[in-house]
C-alpha positions in Angstrom: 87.2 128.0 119.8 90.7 129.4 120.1 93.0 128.3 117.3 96.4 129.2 119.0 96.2 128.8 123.0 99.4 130.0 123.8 99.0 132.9 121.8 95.7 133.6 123.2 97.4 133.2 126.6 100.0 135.5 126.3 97.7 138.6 125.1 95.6 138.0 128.1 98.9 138.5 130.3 99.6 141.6 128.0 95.9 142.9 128.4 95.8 141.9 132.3 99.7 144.3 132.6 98.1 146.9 131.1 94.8 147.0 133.1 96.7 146.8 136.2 95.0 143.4 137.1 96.8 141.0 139.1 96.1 137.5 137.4 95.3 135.6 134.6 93.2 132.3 134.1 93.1 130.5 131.9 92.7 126.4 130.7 95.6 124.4 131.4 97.9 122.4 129.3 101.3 120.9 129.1 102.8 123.6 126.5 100.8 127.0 128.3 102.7 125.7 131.7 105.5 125.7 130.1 105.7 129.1 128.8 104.2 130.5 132.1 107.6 128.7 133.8 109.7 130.6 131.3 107.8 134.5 132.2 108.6 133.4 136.1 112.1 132.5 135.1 112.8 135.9 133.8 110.2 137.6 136.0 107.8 138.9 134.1 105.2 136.4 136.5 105.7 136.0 140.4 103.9 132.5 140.4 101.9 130.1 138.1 99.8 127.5 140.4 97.0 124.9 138.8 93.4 124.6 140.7 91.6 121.8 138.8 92.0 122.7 135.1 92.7 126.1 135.1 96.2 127.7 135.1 96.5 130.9 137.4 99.4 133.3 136.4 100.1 136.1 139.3 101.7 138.8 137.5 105.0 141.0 138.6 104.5 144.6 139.8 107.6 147.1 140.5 106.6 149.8 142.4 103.3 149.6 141.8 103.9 149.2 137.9 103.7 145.5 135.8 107.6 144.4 135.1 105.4 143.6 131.6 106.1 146.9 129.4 105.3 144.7 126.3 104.9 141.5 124.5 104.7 140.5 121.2 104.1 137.2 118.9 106.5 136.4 116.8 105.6 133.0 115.6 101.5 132.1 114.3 100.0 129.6 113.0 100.4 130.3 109.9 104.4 131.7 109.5 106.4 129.9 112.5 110.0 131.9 113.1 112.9 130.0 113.7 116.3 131.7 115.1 119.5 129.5 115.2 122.4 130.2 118.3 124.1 132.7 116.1 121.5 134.9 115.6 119.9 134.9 118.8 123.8 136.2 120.2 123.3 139.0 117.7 119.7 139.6 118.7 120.6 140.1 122.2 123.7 142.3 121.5 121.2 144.9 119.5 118.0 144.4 121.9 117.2 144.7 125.4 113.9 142.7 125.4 113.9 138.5 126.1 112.5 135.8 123.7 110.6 133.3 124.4 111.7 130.4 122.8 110.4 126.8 121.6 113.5 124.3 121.9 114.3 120.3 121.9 115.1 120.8 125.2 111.8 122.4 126.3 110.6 126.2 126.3 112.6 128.6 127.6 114.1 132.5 127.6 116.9 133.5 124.6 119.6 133.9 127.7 118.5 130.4 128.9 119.2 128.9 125.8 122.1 130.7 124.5 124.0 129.3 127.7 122.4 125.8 126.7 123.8 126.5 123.1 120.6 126.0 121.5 118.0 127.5 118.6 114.3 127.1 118.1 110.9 128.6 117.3 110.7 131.9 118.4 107.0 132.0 120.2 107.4 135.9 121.7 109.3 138.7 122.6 108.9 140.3 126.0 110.2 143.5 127.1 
């Protein structure tokens, strides 16, 4: 029993980067698919496709190496982190890695929703 899918999804995209393995599946659902979208939006994934129930995440390589230096949750079950506009601006003036971010408008990177002009959960940050 996993207690916090995504979470669990987006290790097994860390671990798969790091052992040089080429994709990752996993059990689909609505909010997974919609994190996978964001990592092929900022091309940390080349493709996410569904085959039945599963999900299947193709990973990025660069010369051989994963795009994928690191991720890392930010928000768990049990202490969510929210970030307003304001200070996602000042996070991405100071940092070079991406968020992944939780919003009304659906899940997507920090640059994606600082040009929407929106804040939300903060599910991971990518580098």
């Amino acid at each position: 029993m996993v207690n916090y899918p995504v979470g669990d999804y987006l290790i097994q995209v860390k671990n798969a980067a790091k052992a040089g393995r080429k994709e990752v599946v996993v059990k689909n659902s609505k909010f997974i698919k919609s994190v996978a979208d964001a990592l092929v939006r900022i091309r940390i994934l080349d493709a996410v496709e569904i085959k039945e129930d599963f999900l299947i995440s193709r990973l990025s390589y660069h010369k051989k190496e994963p795009v994928l230096v690191d991720l890392k949750l930010v928000s768990k079950p049990g202490i969510r982190h929210y970030m307003n506009v304001e200070e996602l601006s000042l996070r991405k003036r100071r940092n070079a890695s991406k968020l992944i971010v939780s919003t009304p408008f659906g899940v997507m990177s920090s640059i994606e929703a600082l040009k929407k002009n929106v804040g939300g959960e903060i599910i991971a940050e990518v580098w």
